[in-house]
C-alpha positions in Angstrom: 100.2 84.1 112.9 101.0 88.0 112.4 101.0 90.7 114.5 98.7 93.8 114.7 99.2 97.1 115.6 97.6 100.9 114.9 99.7 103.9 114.6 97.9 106.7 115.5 98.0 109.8 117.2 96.0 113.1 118.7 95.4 115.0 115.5 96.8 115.3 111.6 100.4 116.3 110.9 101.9 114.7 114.2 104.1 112.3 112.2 101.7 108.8 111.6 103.2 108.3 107.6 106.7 108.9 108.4 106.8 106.4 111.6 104.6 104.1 109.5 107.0 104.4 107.1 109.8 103.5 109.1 108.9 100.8 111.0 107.5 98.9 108.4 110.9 99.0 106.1 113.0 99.0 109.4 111.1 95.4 110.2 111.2 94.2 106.7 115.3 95.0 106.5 115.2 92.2 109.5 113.4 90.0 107.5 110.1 90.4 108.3 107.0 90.4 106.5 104.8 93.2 106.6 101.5 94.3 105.4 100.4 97.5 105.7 96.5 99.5 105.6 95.5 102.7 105.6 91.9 103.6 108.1 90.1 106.1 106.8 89.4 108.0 102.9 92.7 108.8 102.7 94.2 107.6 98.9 97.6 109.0 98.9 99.4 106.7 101.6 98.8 103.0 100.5 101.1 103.8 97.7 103.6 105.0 100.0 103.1 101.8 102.5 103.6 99.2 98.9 106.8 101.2 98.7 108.1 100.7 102.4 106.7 96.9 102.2 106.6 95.9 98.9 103.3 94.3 99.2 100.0 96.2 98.3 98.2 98.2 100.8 94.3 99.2 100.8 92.2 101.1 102.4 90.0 100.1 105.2 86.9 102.6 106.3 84.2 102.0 109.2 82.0 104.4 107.5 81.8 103.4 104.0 82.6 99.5 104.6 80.6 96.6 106.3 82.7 94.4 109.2 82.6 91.7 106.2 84.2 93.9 103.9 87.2 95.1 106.4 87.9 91.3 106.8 88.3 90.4 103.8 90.5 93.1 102.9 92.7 92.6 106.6 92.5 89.3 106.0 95.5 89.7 103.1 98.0 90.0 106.0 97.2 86.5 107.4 100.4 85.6 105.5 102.7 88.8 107.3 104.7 88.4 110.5 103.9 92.0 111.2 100.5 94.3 110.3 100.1 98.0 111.2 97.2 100.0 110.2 98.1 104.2 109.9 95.1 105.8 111.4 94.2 109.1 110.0 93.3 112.5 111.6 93.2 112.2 115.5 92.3 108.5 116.9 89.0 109.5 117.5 88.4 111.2 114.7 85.6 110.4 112.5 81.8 112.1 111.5 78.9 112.9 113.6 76.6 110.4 112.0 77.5 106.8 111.9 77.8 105.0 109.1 77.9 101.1 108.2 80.1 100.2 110.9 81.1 103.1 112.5 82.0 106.9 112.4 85.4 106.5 109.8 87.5 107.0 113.0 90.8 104.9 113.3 89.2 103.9 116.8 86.3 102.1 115.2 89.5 99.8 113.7 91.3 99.2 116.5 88.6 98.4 118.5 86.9 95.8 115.9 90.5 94.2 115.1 91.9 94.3 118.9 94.8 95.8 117.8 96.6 98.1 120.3 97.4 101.5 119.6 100.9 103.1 119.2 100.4 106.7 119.5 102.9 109.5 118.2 102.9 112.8 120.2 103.8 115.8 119.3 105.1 117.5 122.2 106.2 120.7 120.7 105.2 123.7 123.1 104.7 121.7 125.9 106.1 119.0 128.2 103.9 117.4 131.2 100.5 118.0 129.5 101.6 115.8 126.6 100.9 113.2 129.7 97.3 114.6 130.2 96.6 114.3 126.6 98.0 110.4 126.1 96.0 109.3 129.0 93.2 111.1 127.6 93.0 109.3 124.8 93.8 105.8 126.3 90.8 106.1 128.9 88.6 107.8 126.6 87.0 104.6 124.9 87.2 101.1 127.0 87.7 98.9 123.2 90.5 100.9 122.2 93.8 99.6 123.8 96.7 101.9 124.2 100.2 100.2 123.9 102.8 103.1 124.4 103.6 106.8 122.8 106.9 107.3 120.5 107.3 111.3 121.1 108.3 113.0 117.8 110.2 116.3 117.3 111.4 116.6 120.7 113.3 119.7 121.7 116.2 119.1 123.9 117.1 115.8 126.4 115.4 117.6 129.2 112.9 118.6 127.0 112.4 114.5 126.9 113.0 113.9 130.2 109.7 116.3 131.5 107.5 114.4 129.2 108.9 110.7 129.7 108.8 111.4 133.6 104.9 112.1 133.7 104.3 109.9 130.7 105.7 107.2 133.5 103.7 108.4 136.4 100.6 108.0 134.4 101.6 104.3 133.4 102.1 104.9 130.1 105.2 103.4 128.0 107.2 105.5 125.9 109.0 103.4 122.8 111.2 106.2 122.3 111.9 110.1 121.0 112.6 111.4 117.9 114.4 115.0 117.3 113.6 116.7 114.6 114.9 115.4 111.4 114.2 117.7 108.1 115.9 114.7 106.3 112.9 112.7 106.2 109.9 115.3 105.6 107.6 114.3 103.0 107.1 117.0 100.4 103.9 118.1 100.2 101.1 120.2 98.1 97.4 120.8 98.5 95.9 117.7 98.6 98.1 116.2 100.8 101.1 114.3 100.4 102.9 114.3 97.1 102.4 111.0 95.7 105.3 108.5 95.8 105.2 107.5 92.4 106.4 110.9 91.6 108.6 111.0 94.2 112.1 109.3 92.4 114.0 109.2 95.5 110.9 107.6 97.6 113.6 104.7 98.8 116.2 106.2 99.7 113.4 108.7 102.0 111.9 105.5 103.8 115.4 104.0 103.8 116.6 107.3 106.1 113.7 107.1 108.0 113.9 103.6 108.7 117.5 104.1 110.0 116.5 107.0 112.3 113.4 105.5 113.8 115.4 102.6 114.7 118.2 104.7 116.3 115.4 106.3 119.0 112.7 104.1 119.5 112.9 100.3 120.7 111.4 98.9 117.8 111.4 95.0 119.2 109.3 97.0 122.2 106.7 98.0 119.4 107.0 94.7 117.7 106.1 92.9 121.0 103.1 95.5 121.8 101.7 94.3 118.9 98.4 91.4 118.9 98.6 88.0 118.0 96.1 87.7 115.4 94.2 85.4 113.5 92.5 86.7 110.6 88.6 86.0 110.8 87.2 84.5 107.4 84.6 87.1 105.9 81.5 85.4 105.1 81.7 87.4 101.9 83.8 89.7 99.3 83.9 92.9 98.5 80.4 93.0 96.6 81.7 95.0 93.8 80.5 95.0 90.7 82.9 96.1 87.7 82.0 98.9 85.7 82.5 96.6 81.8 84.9 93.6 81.2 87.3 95.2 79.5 88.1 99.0 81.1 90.5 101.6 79.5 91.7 103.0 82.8 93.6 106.8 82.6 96.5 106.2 84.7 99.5 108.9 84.7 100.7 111.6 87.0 97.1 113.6 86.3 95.0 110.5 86.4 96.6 108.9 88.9 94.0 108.0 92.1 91.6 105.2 92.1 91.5 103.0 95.6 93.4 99.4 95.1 90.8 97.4 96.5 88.6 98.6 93.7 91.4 97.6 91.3 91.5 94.5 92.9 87.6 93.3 93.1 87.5 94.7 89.2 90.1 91.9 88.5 88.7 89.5 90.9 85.2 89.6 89.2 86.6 88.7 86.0 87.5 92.1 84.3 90.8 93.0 82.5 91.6 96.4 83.2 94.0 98.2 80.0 96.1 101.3 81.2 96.5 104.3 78.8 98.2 107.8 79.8 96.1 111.3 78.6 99.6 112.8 79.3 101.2 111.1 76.9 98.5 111.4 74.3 96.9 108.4 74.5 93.4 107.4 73.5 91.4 104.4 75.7 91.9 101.0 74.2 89.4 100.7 71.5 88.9 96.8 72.5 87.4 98.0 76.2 83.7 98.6 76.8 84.0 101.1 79.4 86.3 104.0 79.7 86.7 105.0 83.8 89.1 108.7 84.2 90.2 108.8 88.3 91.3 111.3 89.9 94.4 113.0 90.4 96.0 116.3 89.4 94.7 117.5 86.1 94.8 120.6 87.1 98.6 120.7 87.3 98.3 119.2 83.7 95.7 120.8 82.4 97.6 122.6 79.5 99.0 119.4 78.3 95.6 118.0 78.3 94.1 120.5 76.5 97.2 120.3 74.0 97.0 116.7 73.5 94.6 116.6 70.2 94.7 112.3 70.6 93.7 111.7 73.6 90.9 114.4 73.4 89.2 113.2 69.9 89.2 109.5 70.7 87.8 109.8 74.5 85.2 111.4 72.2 85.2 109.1 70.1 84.9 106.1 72.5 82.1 107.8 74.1 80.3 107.6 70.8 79.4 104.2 71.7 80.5 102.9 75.4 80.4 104.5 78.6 82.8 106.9 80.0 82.8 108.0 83.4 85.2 110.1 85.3 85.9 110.7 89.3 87.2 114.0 91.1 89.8 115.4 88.1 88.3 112.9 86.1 85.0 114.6 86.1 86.9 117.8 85.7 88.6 116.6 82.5 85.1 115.3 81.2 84.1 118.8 81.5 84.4 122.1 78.7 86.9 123.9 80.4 89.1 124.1 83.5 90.9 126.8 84.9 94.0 126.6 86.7 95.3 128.1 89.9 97.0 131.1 87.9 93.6 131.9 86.2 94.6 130.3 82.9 91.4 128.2 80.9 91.8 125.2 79.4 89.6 123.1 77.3 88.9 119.5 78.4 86.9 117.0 76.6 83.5 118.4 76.1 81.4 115.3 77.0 80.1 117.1 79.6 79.0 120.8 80.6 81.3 121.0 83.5 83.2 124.1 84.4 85.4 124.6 87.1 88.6 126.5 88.3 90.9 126.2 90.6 91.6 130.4 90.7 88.8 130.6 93.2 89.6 128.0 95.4 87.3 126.5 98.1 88.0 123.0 99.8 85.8 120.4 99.6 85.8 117.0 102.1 84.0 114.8 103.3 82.1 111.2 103.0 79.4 111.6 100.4 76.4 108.9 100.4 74.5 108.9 96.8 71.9 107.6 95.5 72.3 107.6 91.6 69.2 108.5 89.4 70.4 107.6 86.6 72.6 104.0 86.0 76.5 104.7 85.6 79.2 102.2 84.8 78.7 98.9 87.0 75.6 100.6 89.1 72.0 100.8 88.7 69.7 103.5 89.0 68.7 103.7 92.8 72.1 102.0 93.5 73.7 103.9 97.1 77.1 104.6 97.0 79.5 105.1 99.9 82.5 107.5 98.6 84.7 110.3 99.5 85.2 114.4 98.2 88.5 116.4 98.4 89.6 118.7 96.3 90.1 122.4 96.1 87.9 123.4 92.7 84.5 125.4 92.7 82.2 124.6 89.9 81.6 127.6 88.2 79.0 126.1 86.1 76.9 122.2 86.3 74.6 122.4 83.1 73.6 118.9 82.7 71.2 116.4 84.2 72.2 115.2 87.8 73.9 111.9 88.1 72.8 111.3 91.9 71.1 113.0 94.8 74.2 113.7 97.3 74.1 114.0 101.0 77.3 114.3 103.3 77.6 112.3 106.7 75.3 114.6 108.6 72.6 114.0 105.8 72.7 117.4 104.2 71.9 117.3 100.4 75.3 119.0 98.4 75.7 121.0 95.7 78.1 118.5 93.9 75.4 115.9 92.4 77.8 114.9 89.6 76.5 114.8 85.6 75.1 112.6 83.0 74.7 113.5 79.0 74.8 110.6 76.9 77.4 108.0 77.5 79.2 110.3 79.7 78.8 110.6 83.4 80.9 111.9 86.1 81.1 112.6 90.3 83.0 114.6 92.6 83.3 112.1 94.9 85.9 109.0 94.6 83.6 105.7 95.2 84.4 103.0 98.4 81.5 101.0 98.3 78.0 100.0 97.0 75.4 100.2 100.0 74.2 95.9 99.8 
């Protein structure tokens, strides 16, 4: 039987990854086996969690994914002594319309797994109203269990001592305190995270973190806050259908993005996936039948891309004949040019009409639902997709036909429909799920 437990906390940037991080590598270097998810959109952590654990993490989302679909995917930690799910943004967190199963807030997890929650606070400019905010947030939904706070980037001792004393008085336990530590920030750029396969000294990061969590908090207290829990069996899969049975997959440091449990319900349906790398000027595998381009950081790239005469000619020449489709950079790279931050162009591919530069920069996030009007790789036209937008490019020009009408969580229809010319198509937003 494992363990379950949700590291969350008030809002972003409070610390989640890094106490993640280290607990999950601090329990396994006693032993234990741990499995690790990530609630919510976000695609940069699960690699980071496979690198504390060793084992694979996915994502799982309220508002992209059926209750079935979360099951099956929790339901690979049936095996672990220990499971934590990193929440994202605050607890509560999530969009203003509901989706399948919820709003995409780490509450809608906790509350449908019975998991208790393990909040990190940030009490930096305060002290006693840290207290107000924790039990806040433990009475503010009657599913959502707190189990204690671990305080992070405390100030001084008595700094500590005026937010443990009215953490106490309001019945809340406090696992421990953590000073602040630049040893174990994790660099950063402006989509988050920097990813941990580019990060060469990833284990040695987690391994510093793991020794200073356990130095300040009572990790056996976390471990026995923690649910028994029996997985429940899903009375079905993931309901994904894979884009061709043989797919040239772009996978490098600009192409590096696609969620695992996509990966994995390609595989389990039967498909071989074959890695190639644009960076290194490689064309797709002219055995596959489909070509798929995820995201990632062309944009950081893009010179090489444009440079790299191989790669370029036989994308072409494999869309010729066989689908191609591209997400996020992907899209980008499918395009005629992109121009980086410093105002430089770049040709891409030409399969599509696509422009866009990263010179006038304007973030874009959010769930998008889409209902394709024309078929793409392993959907049909009128198919609804659940997926998610985030990246900093404006489109400075969308020439060809619309791939899909697209609507954010509220329901407004967006600007970012995605393309379609031949055997090419492309969206802005990274898929989760077919609506079923």
């Amino acid at each position: 039987m494992a363990a379950g437990l949700i590291i969350s906390a008030p809002a972003s940037g409070v610390g989640k990854t890094t106490l993640t991080l280290a607990l999950a590598r601090a329990w396994r270097n006693r032993g234990l086996n741990v499995q690790c998810f990530k609630s919510g959109p976000d695609y940069i952590d699960p690699a980071f969690h496979a690198a504390a654990t060793g084992r694979a993490s996915v994502n799982v989302d309220s508002w992209a994914m059926d209750r079935g679909t979360i099951s099956h995917l929790v339901s690979r930690g049936a095996d672990a002594d220990v499971v934590i799910a990193e929440g994202s943004m605050g607890l509560f967190d999530g969009v203003a319309a509901r989706g399948v199963s919820g709003t995409g807030a780490t509450a809608d997890i906790a509350e449908m797994l019975s998991w208790p929650v393990v909040l990190v606070i940030d009490p930096s400019g305060q002290a006693q109203t840290a207290a107000a905010i924790a039990a806040g947030l433990r009475d503010y939904r009657p599913g959502v269990r707190l189990a204690g706070v671990v305080l992070n980037r405390v100030a001084s001792p008595r700094h500590e001592d005026l937010v443990r004393r009215a953490l106490t008085d309001v019945g809340i336990a406090v696992f421990g305190a953590l000073p602040r530590h630049a040893e174990i920030s994790l660099p950063k750029r402006h989509l988050g995270l920097v990813q941990a396969e580019e990060q060469a000294e990833i284990g040695k990061l987690i391994d510093e973190a793991a020794r200073f969590v356990a130095e300040h908090v009572d990790i056996d207290a976390v471990l026995r806050s923690a649910a028994i829990w029996l997985p429940q069996p899903a009375a079905n899969g993931l309901n994904v259908t894979p884009p061709g049975q043989r797919i040239a997959l772009a996978r490098d440091a600009a192409f590096s993005f696609v969620y695992p449990h996509m990966l994995e319900a390609w595989r389990a349906a039967g498909a071989e996936i074959s890695a190639f790398s644009p960076l290194a000027d490689e064309a797709p595998d002219a055995s596959a039948d489909v070509c798929w381009l995820p995201g990632g950081y062309p944009e950081l790239h893009a010179g090489t891309i444009a440079a790299n005469a191989r790669f370029r000619s036989g994308l072409r020449a494999f869309a010729g004949t066989r689908p191609v489709h591209g997400e996020c950079g992907g899209y980008m790279v499918l395009g005629t040019v992109l121009t980086d931050a410093d105002g430089v162009s770049h040709e891409m591919t030409g399969l599509l009409g696509l422009e866009t530069s990263f010179a006038k920069r304007r973030m874009h996030l959010g769930y998008r639902l889409a209902t394709l009007a024309a078929p793409m790789p392993g959907h049909q036209a009128g198919a609804r997709l659940r997926g998610h937008e985030f990246h900093y490019s404006t489109i400075l020009a969308q020439p060809d036909s619309p791939l899909a009408v697209v609507h954010d969580a509220t329901g407004a229809v967006i600007a970012e429909t995605g393309s379609r010319r031949g055997q090419a198509t492309g969206t802005f937003f990274h898929l989760i799920a077919e609506d079923r």
